[in-house]
C-alpha positions as a printed NumPy array, in Angstrom:
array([[ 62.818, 119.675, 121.066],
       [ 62.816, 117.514, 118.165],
       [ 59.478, 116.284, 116.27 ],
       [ 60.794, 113.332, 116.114],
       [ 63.843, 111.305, 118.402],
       [ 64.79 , 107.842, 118.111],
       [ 67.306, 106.657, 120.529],
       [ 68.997, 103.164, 120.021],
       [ 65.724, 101.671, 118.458],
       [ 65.224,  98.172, 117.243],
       [ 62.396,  95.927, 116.281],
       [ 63.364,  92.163, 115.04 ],
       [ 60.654,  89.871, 113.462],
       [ 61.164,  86.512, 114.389],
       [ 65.324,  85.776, 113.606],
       [ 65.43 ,  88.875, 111.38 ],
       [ 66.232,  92.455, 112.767],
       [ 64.674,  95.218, 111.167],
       [ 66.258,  97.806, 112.456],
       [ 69.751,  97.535, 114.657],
       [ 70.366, 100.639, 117.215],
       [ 68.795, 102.88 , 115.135],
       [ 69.603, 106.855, 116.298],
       [ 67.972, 109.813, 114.336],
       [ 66.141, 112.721, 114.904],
       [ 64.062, 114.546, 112.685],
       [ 62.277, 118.188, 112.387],
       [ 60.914, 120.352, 110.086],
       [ 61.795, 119.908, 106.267],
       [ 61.601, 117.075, 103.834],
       [ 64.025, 113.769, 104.746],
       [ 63.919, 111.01 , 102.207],
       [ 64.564, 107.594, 103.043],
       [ 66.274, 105.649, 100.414],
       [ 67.232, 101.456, 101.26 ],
       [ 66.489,  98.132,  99.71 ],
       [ 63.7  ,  96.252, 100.135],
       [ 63.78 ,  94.822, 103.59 ],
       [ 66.284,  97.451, 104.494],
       [ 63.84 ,  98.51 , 107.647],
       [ 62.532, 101.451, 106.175],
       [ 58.582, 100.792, 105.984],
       [ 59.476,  99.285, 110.422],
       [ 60.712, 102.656, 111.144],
       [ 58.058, 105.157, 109.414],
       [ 56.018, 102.891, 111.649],
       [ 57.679, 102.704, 114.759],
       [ 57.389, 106.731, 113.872],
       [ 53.58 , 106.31 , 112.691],
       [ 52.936, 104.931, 116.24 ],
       [ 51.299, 101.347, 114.242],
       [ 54.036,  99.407, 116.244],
       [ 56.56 ,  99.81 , 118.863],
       [ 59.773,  99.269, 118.692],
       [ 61.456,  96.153, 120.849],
       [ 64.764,  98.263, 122.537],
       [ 65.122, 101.958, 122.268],
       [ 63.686, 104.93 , 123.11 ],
       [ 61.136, 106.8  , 120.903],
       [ 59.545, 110.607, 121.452],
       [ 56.985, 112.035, 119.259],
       [ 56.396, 115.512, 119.846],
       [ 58.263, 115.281, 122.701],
       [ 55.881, 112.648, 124.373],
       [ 56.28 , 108.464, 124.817],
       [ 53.945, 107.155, 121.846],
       [ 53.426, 104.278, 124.309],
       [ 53.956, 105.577, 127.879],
       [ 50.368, 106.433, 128.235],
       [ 46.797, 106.189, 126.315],
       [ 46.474, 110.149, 126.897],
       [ 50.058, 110.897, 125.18 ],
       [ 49.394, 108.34 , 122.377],
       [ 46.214, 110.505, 121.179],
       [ 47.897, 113.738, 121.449],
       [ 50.742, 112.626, 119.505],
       [ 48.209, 110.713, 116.968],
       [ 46.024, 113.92 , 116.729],
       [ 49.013, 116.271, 115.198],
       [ 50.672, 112.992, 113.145],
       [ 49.141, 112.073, 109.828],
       [ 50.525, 108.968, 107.704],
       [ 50.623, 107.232, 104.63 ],
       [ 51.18 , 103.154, 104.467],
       [ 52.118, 101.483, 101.718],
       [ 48.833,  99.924, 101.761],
       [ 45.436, 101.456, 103.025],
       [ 42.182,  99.497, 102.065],
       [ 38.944, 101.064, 101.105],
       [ 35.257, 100.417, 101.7  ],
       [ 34.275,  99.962,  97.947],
       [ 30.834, 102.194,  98.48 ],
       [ 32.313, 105.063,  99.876],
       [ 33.37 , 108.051,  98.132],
       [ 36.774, 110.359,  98.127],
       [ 34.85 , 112.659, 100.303],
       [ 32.899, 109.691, 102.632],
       [ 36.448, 108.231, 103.332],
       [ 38.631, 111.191, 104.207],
       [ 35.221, 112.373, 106.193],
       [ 35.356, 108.96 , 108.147],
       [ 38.968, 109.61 , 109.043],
       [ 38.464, 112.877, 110.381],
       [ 35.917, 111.506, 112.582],
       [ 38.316, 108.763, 113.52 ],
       [ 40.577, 111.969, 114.283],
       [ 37.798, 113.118, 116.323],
       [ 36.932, 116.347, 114.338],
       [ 33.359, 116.311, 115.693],
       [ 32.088, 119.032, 114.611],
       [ 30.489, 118.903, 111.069],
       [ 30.936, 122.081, 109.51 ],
       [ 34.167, 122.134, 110.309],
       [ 34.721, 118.821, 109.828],
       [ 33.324, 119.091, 106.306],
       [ 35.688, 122.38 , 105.359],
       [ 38.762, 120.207, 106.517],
       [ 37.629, 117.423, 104.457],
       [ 37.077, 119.482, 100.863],
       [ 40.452, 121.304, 101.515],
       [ 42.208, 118.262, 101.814],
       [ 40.745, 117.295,  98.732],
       [ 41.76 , 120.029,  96.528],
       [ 45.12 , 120.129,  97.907],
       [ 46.051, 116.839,  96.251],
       [ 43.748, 117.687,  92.999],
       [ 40.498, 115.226,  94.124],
       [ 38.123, 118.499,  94.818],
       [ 36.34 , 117.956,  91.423],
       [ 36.034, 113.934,  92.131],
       [ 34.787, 113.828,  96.344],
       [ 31.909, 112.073,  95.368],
       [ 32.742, 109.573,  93.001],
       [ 33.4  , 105.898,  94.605],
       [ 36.592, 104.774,  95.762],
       [ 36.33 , 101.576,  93.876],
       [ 35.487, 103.816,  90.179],
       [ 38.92 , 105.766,  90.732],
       [ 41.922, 105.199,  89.095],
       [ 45.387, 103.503,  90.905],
       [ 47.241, 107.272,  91.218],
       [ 43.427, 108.31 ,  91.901],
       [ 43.049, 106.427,  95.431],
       [ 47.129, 106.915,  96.084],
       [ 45.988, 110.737,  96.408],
       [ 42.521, 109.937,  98.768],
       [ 45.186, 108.299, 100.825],
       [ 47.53 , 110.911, 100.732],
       [ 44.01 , 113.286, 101.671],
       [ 43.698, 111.731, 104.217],
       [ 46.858, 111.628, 106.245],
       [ 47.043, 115.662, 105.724],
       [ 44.333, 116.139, 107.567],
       [ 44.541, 118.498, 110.455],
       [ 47.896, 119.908, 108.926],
       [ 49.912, 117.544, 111.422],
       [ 53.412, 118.413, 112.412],
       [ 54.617, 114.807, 111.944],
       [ 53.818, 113.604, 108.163],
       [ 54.909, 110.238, 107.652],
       [ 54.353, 109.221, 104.222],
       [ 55.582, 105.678, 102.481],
       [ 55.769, 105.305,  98.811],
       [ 53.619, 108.403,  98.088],
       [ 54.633, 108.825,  94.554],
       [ 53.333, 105.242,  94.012],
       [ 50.82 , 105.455,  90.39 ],
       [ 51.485, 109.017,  90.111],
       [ 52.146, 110.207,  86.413],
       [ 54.833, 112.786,  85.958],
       [ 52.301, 115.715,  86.466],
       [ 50.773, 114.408,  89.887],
       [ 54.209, 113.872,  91.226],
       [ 55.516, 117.51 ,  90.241],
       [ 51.937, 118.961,  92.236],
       [ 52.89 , 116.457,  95.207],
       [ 56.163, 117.674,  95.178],
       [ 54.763, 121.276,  95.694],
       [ 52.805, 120.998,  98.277],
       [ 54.586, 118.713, 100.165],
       [ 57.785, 121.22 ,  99.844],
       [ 55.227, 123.805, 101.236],
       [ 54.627, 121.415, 104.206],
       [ 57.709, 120.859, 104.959],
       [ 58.407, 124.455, 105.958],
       [ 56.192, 123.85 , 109.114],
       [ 56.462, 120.106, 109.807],
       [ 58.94 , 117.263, 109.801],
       [ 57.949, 115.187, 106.831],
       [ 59.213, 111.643, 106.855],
       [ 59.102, 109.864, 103.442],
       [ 59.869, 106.829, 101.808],
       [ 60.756, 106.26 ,  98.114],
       [ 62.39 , 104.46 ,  95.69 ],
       [ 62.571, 107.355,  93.479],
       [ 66.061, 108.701,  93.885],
       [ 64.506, 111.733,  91.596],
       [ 62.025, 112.418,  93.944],
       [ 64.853, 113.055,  96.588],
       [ 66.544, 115.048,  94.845],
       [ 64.431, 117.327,  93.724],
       [ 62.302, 117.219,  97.091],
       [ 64.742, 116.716, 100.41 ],
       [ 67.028, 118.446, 102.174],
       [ 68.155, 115.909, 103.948],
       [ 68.47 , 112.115, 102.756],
       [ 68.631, 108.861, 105.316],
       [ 69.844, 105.878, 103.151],
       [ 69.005, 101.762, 105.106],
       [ 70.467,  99.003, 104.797],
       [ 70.312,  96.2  , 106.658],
       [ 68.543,  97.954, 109.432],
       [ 71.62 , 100.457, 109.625],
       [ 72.16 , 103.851, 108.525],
       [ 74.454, 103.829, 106.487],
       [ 74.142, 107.673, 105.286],
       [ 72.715, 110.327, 106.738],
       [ 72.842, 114.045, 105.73 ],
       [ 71.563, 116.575, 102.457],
       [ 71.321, 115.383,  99.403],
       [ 74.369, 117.51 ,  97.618],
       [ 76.936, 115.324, 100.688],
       [ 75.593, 111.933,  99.256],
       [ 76.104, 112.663,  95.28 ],
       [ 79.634, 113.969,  96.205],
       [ 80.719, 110.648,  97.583],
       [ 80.566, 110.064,  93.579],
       [ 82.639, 112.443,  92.777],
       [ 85.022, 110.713,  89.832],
       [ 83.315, 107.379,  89.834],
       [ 80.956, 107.867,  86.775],
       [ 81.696, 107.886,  83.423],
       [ 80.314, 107.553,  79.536],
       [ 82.039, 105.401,  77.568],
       [ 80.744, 104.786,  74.024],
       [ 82.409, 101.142,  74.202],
       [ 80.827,  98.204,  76.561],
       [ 82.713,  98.801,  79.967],
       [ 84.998,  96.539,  82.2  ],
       [ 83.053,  93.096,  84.384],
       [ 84.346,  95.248,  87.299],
       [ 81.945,  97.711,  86.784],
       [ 79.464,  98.305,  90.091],
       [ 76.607,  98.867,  87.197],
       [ 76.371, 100.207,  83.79 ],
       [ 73.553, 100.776,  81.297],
       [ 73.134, 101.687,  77.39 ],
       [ 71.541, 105.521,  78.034],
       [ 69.596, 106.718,  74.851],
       [ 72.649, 108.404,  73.142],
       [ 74.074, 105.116,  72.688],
       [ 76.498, 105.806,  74.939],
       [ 77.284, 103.266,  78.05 ],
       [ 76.555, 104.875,  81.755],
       [ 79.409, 103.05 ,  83.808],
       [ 79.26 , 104.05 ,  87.788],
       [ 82.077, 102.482,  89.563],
       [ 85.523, 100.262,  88.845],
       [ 88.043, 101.24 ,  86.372],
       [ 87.114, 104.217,  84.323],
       [ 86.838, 102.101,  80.341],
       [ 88.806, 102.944,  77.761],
       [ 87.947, 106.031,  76.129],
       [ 85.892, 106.861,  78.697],
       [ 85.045, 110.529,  79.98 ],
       [ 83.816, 111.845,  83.847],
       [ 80.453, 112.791,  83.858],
       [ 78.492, 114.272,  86.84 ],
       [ 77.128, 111.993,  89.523],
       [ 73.808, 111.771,  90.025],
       [ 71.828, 111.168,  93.74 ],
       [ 71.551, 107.564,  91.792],
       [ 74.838, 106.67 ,  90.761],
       [ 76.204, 107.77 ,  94.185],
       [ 73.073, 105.969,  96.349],
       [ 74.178, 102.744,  94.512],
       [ 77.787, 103.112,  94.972],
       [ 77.042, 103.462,  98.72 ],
       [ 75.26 , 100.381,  98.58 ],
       [ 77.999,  98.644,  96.904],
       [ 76.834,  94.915,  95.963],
       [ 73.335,  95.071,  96.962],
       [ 72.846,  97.602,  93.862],
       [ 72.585,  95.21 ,  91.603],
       [ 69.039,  93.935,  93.597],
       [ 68.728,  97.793,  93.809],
       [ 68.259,  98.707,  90.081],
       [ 68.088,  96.459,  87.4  ],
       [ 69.941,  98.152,  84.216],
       [ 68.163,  98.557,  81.2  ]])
């Protein structure tokens, strides 16, 4: 039994379909989801999350029906933690008064244990020495972390976790990296990023949107090969046929896709170069070159 099995899912708001016969299945280990904005990825973590349903399709958490019954909705939502995009904050309560009100939310009802879940959660994503400073006093990458606190609680076996990395500096991201790698070993962690380097150097397995398609789906080291001798530096501007292209800080031009420029030599592909290649035109509302 999977953690996680969708089966032909698809939500549509209004005239636009978010996702279109959607079939995955997910357990244990890391799987990034890469996409566009408005590819459908933030409708299916959740459609996973259990904070909507989906319109066709089948969906099993766990190996239960998130919405066959109130009974098997709180099972699945007691071993299922999640991050949104957005979470909002009472400004007068602390780190430790917010992840505390959660885990009552969770039902952990008893205090002292309650309490020990709570500071463990903390130090795990590096808060331990702030729990009782105010929400509204802590920096951006500050209350990204309460959040992420928060959905860890109860060390749930479905971690669904959307733009986590969001006002993290390089040092925060490396430590979330960690101990969500750690997690992964006993959990199916769902997450969604923009960072291509954050897949890489975190999934095994990659899911790339578009659309409300899959258009990809498989480890990380399958997608970069696609881009296999379809990257190049050139050291002159490159050809208008070029998919994208950018001035790196050699001074030399980056050129993924079209004809290889003059002059130009191969180069590795990066889980970039080949995740925009993939998407073909809609990389240029992907990644603006710099």
């Amino acid at each position: 039994m999977n953690a996680v099995d969708l089966t032909a899912v698809t939500k549509t708001y209004g005239r636009t379909r978010a996702l279109d016969a959607v079939d995955l299945s997910f357990d244990r280990g890391v799987t990034g989801l890469l996409g566009p904005n408005g590819a459908g990825k933030t409708t299916l973590l959740r459609i996973v999350a259990t904070s909507i349903a989906a319109d066709r399709g089948d969906v099993r958490l766990l190996g239960r029906d998130p919405h066959g019954s109130h009974a098997e909705l709180t099972e699945i939502r007691r071993e299922l933690g999640y991050l949104p995009q957005e979470l909002g904050y009472p400004g007068d309560m602390t780190a430790f008064g917010f992840v505390e009100y959660v885990a009552v939310l969770k039902e952990w009802n008893d205090r002292g244990r309650r309490h020990r879940e709570v500071r463990r959660v903390l130090e795990l994503v590096g808060l331990g020495d702030l729990a009782t400073k105010r929400v509204s006093k802590l920096s951006g990458g500050q209350r990204r972390r309460v959040a992420l606190a928060q959905a860890l609680l109860g060390d749930p076996r479905i971690l669904v976790l959307d733009e986590p990395t969001t006002g993290l500096d390089p040092t925060q991201r490396a430590d979330l990296r960690r101990t969500l790698s750690a997690l992964g070993g006993r959990c199916a962690v769902l997450l969604s990023t923009h960072q291509t380097e954050d897949v890489a150097a975190l999934c095994e397995r990659v899911v790339v949107l578009a659309g409300g398609t899959v258009r990809f789906d498989g480890t990380v080291t399958d997608l970069v090969a696609t881009a296999a001798g379809r990257v190049w530096l050139c050291d002159d501007e490159p050809g208008t046929d070029a998919l994208v292209s950018w001035r790196t800080g050699t001074g030399r031009h980056h050129v993924v896709g079209g004809t290889p420029p003059p002059g130009a030599v191969p180069t590795d592909p990066t889980l970039e170069d080949a995740y925009l290649l993939m998407l073909g035109a809609d990389a240029h509302a992907v990644r603006a070159p710099a």
